[in-house]
mmCIF file of the N, C-alpha and C atoms, coordinates in Angstrom:
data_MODEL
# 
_entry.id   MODEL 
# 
loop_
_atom_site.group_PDB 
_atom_site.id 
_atom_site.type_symbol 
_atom_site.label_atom_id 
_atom_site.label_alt_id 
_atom_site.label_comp_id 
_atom_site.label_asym_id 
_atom_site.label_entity_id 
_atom_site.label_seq_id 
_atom_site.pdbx_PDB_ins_code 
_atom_site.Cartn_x 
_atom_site.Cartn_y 
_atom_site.Cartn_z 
_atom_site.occupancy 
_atom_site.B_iso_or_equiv 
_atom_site.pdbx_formal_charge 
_atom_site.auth_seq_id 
_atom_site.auth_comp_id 
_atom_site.auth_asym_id 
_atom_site.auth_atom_id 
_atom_site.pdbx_PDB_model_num 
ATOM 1   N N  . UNK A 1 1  ? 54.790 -186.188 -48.438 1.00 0.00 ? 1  UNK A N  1 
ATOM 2   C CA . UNK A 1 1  ? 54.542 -187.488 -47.857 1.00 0.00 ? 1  UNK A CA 1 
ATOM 3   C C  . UNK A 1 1  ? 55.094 -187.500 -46.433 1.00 0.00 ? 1  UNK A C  1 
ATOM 4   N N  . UNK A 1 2  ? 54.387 -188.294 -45.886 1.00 0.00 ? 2  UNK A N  1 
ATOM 5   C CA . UNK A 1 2  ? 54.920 -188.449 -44.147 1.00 0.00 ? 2  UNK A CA 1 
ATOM 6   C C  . UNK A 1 2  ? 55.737 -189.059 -44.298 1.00 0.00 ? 2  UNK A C  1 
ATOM 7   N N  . UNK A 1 3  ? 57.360 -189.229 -43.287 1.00 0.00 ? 3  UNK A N  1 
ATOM 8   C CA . UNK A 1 3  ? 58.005 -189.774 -43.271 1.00 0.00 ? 3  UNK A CA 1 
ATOM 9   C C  . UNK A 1 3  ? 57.498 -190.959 -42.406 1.00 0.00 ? 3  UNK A C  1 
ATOM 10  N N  . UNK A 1 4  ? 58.007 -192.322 -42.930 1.00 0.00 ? 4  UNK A N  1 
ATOM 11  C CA . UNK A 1 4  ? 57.342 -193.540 -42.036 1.00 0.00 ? 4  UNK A CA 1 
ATOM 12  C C  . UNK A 1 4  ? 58.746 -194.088 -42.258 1.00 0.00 ? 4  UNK A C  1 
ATOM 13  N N  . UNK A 1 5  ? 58.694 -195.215 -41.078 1.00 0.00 ? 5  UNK A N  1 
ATOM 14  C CA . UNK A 1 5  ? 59.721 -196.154 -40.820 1.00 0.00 ? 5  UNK A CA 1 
ATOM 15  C C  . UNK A 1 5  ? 59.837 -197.499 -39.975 1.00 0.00 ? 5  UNK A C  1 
ATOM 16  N N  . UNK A 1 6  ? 60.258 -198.881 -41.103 1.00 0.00 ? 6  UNK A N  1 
ATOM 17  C CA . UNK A 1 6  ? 59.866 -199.792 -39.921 1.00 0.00 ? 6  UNK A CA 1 
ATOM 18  C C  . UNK A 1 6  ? 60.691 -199.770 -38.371 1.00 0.00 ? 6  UNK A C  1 
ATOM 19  N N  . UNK A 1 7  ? 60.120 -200.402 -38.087 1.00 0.00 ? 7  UNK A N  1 
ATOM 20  C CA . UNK A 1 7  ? 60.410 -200.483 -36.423 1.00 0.00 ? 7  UNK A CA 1 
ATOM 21  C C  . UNK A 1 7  ? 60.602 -201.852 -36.154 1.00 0.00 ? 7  UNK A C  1 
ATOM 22  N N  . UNK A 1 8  ? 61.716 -202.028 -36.071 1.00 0.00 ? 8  UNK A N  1 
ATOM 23  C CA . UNK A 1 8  ? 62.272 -203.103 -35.208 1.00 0.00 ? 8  UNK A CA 1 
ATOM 24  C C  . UNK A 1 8  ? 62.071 -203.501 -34.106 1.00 0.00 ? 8  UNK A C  1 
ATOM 25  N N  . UNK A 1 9  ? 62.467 -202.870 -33.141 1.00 0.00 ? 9  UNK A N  1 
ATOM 26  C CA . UNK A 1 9  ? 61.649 -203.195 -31.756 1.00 0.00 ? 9  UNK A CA 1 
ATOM 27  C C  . UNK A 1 9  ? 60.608 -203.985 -31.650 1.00 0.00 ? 9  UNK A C  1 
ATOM 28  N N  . UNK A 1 10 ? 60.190 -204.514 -30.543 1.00 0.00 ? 10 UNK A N  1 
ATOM 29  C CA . UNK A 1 10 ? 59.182 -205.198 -30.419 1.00 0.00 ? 10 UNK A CA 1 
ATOM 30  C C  . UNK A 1 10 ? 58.092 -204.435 -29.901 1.00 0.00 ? 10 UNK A C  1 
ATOM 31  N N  . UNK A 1 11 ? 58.604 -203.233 -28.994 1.00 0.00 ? 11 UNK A N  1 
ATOM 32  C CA . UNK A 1 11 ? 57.931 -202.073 -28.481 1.00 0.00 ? 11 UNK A CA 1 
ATOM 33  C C  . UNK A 1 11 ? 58.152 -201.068 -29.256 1.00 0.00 ? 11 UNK A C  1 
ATOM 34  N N  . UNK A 1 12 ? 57.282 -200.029 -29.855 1.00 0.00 ? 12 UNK A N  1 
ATOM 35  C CA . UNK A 1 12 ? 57.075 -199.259 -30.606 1.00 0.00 ? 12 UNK A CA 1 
ATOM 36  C C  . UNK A 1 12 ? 57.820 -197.349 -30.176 1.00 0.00 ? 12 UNK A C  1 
ATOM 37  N N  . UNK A 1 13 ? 59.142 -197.211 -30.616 1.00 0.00 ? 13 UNK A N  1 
ATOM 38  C CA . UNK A 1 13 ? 58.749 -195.690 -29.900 1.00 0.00 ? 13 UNK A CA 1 
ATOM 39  C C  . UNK A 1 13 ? 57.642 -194.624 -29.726 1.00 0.00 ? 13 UNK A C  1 
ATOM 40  N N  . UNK A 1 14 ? 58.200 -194.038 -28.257 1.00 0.00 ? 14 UNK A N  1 
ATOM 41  C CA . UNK A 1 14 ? 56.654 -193.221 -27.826 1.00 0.00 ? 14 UNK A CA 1 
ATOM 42  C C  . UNK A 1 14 ? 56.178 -192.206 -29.054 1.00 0.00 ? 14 UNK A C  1 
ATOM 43  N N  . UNK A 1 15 ? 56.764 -192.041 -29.874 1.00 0.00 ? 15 UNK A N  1 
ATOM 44  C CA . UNK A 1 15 ? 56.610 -190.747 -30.701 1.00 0.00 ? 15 UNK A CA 1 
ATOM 45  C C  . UNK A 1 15 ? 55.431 -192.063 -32.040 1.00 0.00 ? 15 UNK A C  1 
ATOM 46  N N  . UNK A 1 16 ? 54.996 -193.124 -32.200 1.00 0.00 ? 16 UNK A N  1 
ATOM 47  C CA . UNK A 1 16 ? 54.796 -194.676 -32.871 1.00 0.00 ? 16 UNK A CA 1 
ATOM 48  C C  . UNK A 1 16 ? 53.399 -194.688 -32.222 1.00 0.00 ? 16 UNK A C  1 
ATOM 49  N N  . UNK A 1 17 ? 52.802 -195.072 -32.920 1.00 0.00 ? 17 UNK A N  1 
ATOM 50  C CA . UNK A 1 17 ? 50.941 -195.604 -32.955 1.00 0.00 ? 17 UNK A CA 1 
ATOM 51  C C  . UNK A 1 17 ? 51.687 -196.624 -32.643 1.00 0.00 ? 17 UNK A C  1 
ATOM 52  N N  . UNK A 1 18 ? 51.105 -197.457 -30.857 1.00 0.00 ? 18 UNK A N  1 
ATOM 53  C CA . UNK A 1 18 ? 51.008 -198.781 -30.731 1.00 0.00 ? 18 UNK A CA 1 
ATOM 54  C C  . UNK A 1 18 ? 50.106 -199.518 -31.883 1.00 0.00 ? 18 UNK A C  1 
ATOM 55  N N  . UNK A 1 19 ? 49.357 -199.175 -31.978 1.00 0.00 ? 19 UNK A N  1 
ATOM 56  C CA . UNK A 1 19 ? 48.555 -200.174 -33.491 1.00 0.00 ? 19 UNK A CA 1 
ATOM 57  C C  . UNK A 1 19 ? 49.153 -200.739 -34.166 1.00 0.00 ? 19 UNK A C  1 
ATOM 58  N N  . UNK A 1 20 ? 50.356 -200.135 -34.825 1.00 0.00 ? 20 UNK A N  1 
ATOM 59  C CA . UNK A 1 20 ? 50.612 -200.206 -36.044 1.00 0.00 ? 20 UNK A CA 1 
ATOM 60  C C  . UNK A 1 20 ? 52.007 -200.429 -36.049 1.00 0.00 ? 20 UNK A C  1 
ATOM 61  N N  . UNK A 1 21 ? 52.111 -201.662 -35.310 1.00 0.00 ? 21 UNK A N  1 
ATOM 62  C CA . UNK A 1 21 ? 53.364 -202.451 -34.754 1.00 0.00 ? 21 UNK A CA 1 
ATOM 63  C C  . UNK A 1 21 ? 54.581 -202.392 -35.774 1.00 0.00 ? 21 UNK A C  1 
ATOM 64  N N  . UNK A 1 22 ? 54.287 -202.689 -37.057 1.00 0.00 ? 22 UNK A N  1 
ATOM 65  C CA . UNK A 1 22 ? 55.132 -202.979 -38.685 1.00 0.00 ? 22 UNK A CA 1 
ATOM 66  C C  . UNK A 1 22 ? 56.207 -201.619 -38.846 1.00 0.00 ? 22 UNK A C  1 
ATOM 67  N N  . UNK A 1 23 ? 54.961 -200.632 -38.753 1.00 0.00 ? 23 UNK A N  1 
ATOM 68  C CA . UNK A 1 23 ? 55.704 -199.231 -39.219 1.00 0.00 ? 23 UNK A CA 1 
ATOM 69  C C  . UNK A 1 23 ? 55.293 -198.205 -37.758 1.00 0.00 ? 23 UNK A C  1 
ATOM 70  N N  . UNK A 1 24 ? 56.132 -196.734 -38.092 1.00 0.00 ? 24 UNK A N  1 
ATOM 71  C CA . UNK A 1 24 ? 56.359 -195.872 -36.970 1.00 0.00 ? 24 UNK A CA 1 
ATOM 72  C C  . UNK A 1 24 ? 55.233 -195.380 -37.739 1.00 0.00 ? 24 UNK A C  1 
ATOM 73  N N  . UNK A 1 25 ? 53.992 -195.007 -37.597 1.00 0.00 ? 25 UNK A N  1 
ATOM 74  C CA . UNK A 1 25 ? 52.938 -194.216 -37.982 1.00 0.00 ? 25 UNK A CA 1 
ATOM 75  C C  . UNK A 1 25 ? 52.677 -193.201 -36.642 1.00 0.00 ? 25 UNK A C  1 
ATOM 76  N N  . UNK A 1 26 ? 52.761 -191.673 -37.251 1.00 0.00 ? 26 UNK A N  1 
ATOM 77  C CA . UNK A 1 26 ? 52.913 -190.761 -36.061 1.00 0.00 ? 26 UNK A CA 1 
ATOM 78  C C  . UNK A 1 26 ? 51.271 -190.813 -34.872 1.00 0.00 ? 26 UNK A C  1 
ATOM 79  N N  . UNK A 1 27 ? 51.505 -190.737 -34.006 1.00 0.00 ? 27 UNK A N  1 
ATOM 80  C CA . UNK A 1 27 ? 50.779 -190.446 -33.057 1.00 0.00 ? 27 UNK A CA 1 
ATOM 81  C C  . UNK A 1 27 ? 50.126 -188.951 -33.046 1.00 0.00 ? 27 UNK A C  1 
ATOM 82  N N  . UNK A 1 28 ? 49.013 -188.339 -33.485 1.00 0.00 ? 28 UNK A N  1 
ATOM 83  C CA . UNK A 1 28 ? 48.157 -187.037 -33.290 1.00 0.00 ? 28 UNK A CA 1 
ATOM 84  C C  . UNK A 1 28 ? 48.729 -186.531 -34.545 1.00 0.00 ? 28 UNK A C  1 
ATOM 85  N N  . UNK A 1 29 ? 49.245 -187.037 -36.182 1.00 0.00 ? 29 UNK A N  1 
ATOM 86  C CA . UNK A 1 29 ? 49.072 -186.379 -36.853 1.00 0.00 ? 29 UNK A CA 1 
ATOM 87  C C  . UNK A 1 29 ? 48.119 -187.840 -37.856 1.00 0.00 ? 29 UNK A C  1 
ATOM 88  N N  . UNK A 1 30 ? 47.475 -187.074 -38.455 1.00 0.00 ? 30 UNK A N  1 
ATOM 89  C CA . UNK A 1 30 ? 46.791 -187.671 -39.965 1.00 0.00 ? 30 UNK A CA 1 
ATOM 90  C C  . UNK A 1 30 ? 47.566 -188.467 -40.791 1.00 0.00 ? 30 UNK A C  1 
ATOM 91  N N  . UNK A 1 31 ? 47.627 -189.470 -41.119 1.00 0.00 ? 31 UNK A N  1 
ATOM 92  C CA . UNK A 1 31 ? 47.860 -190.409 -41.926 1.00 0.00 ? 31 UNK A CA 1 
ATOM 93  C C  . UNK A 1 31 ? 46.906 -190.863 -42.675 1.00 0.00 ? 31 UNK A C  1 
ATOM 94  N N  . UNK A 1 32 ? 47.012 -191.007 -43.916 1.00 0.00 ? 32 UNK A N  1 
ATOM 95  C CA . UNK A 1 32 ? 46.233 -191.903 -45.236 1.00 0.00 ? 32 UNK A CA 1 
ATOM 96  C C  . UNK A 1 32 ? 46.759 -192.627 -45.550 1.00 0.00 ? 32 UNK A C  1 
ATOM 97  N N  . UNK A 1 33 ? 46.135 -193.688 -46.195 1.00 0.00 ? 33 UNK A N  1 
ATOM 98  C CA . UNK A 1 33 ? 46.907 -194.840 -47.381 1.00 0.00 ? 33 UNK A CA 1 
ATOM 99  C C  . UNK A 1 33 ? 47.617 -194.369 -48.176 1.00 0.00 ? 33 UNK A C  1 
ATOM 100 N N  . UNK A 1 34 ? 47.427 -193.397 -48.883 1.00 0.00 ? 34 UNK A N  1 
ATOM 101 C CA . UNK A 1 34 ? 48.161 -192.140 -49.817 1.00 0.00 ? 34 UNK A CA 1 
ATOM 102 C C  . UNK A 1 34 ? 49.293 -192.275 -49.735 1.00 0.00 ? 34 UNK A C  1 
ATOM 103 N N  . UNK A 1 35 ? 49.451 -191.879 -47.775 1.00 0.00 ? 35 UNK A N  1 
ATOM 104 C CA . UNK A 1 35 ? 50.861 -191.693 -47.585 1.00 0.00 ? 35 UNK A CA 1 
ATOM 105 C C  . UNK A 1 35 ? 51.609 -192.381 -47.249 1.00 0.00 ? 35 UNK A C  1 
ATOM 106 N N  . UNK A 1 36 ? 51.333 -193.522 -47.333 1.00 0.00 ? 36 UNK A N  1 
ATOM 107 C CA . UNK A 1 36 ? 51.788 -195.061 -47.136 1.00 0.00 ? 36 UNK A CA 1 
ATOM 108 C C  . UNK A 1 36 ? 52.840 -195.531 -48.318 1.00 0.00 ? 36 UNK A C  1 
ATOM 109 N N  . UNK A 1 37 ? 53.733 -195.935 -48.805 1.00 0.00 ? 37 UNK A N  1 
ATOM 110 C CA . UNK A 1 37 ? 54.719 -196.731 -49.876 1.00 0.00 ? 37 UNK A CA 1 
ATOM 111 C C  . UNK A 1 37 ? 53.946 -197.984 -49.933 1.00 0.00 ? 37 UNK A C  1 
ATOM 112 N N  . UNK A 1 38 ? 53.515 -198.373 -51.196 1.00 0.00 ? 38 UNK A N  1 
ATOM 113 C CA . UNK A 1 38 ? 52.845 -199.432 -51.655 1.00 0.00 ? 38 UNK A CA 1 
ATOM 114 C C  . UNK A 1 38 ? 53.750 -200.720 -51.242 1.00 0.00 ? 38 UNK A C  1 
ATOM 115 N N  . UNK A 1 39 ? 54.966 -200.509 -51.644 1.00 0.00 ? 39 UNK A N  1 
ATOM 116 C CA . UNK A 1 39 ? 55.844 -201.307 -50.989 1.00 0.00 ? 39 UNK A CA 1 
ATOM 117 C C  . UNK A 1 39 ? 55.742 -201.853 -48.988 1.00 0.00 ? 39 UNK A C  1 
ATOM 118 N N  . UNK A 1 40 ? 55.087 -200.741 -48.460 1.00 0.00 ? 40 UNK A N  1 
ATOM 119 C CA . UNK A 1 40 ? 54.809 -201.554 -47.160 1.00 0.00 ? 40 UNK A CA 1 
ATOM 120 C C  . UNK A 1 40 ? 53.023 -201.564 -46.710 1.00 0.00 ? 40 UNK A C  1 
ATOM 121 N N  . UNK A 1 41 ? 52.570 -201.936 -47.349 1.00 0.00 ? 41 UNK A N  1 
ATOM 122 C CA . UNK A 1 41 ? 51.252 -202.581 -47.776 1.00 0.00 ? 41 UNK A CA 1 
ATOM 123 C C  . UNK A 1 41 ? 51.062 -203.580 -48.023 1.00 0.00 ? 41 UNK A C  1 
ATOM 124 N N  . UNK A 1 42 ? 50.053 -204.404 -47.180 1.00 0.00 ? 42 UNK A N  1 
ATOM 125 C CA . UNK A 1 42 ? 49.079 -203.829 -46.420 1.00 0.00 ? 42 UNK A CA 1 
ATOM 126 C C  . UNK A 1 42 ? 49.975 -203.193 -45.034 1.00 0.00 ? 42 UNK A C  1 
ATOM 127 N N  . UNK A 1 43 ? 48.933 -202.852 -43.947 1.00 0.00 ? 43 UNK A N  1 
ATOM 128 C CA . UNK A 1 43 ? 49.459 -202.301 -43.292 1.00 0.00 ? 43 UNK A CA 1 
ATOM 129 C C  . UNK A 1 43 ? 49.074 -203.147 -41.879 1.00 0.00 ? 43 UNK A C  1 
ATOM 130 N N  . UNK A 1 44 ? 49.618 -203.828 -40.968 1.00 0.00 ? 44 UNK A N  1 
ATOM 131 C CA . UNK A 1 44 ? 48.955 -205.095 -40.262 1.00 0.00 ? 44 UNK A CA 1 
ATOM 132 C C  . UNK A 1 44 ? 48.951 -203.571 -38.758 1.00 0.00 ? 44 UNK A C  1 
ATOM 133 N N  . UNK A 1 45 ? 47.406 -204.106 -38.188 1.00 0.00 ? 45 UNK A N  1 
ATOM 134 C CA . UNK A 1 45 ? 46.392 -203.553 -37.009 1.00 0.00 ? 45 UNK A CA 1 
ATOM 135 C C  . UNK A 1 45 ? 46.169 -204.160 -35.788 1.00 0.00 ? 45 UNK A C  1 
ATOM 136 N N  . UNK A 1 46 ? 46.878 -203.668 -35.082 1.00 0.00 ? 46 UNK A N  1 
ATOM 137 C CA . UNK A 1 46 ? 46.678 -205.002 -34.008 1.00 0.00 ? 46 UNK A CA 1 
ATOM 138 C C  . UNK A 1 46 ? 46.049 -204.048 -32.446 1.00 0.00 ? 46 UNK A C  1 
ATOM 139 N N  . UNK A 1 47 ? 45.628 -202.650 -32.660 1.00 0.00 ? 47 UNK A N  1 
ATOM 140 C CA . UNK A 1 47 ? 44.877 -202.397 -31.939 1.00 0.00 ? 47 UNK A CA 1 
ATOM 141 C C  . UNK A 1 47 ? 43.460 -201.331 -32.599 1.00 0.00 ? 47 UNK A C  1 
ATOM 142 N N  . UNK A 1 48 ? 43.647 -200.116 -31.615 1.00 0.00 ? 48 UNK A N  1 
ATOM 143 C CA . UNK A 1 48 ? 42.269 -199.356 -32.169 1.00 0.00 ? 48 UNK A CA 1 
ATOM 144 C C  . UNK A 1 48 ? 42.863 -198.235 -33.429 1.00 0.00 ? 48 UNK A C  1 
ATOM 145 N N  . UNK A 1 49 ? 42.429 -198.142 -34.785 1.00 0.00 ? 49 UNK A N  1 
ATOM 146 C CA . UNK A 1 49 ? 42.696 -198.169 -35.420 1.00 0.00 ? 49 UNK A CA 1 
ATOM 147 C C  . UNK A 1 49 ? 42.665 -196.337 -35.976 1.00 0.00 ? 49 UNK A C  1 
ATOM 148 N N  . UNK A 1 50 ? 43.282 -195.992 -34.647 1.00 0.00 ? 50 UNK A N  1 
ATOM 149 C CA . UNK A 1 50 ? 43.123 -194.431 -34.704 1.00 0.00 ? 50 UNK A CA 1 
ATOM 150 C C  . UNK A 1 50 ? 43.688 -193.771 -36.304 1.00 0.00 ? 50 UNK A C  1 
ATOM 151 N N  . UNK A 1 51 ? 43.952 -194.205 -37.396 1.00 0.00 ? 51 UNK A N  1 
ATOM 152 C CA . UNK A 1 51 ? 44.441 -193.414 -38.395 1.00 0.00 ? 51 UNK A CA 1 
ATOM 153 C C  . UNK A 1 51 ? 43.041 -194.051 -39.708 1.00 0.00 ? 51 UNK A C  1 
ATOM 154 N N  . UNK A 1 52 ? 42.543 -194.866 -39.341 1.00 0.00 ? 52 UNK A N  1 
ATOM 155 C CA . UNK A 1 52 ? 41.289 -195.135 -39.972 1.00 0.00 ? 52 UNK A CA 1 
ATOM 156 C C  . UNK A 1 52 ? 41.323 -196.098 -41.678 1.00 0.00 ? 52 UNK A C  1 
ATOM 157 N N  . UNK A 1 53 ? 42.733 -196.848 -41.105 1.00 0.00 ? 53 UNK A N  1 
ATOM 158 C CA . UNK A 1 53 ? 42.908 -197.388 -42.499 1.00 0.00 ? 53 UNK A CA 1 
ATOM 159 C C  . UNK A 1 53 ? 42.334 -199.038 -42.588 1.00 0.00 ? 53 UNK A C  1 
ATOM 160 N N  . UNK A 1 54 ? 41.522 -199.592 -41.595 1.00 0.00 ? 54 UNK A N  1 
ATOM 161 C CA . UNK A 1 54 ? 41.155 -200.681 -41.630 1.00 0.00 ? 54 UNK A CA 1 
ATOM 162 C C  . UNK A 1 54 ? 39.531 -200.221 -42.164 1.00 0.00 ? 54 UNK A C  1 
ATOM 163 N N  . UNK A 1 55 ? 39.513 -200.250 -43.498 1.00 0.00 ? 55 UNK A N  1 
ATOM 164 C CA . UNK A 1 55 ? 37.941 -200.099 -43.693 1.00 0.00 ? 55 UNK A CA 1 
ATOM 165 C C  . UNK A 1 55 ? 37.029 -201.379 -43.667 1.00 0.00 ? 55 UNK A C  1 
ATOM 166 N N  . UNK A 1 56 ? 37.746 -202.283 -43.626 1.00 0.00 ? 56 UNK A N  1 
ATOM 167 C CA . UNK A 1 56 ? 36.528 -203.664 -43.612 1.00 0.00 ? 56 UNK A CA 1 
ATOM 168 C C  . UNK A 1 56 ? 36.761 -204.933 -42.246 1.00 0.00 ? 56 UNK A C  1 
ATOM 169 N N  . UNK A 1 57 ? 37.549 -203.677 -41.398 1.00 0.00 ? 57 UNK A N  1 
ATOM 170 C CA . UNK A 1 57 ? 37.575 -204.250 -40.175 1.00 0.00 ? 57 UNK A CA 1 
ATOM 171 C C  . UNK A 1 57 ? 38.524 -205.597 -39.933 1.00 0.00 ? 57 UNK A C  1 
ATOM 172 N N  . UNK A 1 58 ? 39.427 -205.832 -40.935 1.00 0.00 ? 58 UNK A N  1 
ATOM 173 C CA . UNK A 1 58 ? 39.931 -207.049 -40.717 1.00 0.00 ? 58 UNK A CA 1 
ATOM 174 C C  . UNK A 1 58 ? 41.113 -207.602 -39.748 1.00 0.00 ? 58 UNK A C  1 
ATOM 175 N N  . UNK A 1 59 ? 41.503 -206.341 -39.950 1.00 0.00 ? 59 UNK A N  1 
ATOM 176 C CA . UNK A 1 59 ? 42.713 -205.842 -39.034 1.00 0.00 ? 59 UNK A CA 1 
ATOM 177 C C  . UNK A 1 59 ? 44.369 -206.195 -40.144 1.00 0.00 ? 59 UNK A C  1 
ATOM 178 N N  . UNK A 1 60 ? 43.614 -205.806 -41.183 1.00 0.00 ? 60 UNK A N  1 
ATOM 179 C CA . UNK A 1 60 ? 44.650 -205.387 -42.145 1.00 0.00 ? 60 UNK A CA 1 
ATOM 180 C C  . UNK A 1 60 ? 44.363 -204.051 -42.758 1.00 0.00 ? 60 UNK A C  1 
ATOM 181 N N  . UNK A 1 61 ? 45.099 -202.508 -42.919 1.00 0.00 ? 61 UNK A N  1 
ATOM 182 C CA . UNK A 1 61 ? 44.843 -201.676 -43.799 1.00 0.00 ? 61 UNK A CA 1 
ATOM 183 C C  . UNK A 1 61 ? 45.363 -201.442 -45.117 1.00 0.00 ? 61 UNK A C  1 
ATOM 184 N N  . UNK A 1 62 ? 45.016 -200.742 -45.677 1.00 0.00 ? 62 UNK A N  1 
ATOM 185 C CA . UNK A 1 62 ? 45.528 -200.280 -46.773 1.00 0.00 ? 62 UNK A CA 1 
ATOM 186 C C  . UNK A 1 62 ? 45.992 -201.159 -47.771 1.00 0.00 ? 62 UNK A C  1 
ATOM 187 N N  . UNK A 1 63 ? 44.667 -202.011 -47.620 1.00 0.00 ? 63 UNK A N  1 
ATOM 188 C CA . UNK A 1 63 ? 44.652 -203.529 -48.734 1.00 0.00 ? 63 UNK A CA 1 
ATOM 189 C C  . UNK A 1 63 ? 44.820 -202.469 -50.255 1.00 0.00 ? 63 UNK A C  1 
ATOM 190 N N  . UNK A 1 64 ? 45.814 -203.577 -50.869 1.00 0.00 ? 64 UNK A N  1 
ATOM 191 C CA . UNK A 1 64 ? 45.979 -203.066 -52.151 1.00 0.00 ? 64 UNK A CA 1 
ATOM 192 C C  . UNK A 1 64 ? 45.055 -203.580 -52.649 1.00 0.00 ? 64 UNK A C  1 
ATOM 193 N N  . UNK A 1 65 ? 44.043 -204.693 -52.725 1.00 0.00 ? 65 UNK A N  1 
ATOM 194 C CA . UNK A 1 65 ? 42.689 -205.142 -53.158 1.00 0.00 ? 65 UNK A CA 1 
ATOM 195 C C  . UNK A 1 65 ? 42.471 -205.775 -52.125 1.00 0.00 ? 65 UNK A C  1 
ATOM 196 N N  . UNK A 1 66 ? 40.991 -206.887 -51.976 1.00 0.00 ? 66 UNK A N  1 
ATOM 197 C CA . UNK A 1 66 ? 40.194 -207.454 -51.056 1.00 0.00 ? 66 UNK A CA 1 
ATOM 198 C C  . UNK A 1 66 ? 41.385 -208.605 -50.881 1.00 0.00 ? 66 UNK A C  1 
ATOM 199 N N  . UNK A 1 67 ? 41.153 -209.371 -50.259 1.00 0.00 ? 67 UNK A N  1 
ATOM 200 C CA . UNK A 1 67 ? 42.066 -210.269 -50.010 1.00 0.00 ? 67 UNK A CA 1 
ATOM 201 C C  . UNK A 1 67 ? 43.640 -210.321 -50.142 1.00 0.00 ? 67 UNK A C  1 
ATOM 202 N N  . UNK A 1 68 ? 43.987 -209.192 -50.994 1.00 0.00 ? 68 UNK A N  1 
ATOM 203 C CA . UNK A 1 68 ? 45.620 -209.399 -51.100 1.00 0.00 ? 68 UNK A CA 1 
ATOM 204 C C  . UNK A 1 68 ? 46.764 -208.348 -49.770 1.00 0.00 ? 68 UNK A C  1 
ATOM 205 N N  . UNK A 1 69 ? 47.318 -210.224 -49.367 1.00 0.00 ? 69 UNK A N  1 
ATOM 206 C CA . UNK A 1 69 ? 47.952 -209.435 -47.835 1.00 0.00 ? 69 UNK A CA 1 
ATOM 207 C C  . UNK A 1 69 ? 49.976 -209.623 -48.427 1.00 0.00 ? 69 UNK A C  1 
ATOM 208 N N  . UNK A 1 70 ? 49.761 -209.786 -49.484 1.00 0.00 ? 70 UNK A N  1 
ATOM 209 C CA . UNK A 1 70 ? 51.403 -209.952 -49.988 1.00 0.00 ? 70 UNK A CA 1 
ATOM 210 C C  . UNK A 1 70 ? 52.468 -210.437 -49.107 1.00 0.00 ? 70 UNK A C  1 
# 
């Protein structure tokens, strides 16, 4: 599993997908929902969604079902 971590900051470290403001999701490696902890799900999107986990465009990923943002 990838190591992930929230981020406090309001600005994301450089090594941090600006997208993915909540958690440190790495920049130029692959990420899945997989490798995500259900515990920090969904996953909130607030730019271009370079790791590909917004499938219905909402700008939430890695919905644990349709509508549920916990």
């Amino acid at each position: 599993m990838i190591e992930l971590f929230l981020v406090l900051a309001k600005t994301p470290p450089a090594q941090c997908h600006p997208s993915y403001p909540d958690l440190c999701l790495p920049i130029g490696r692959d990420v899945d929902c997989s490798d995500i902890p259900d515990n920090k799900k969904p996953v909130r999107i607030t730019g271009k969604d370079d790791h590909r986990l917004d499938r219905d465009k909402d700008g939430w990923g890695c919905e644990l079902k349709d509508g549920d943002r916990q």
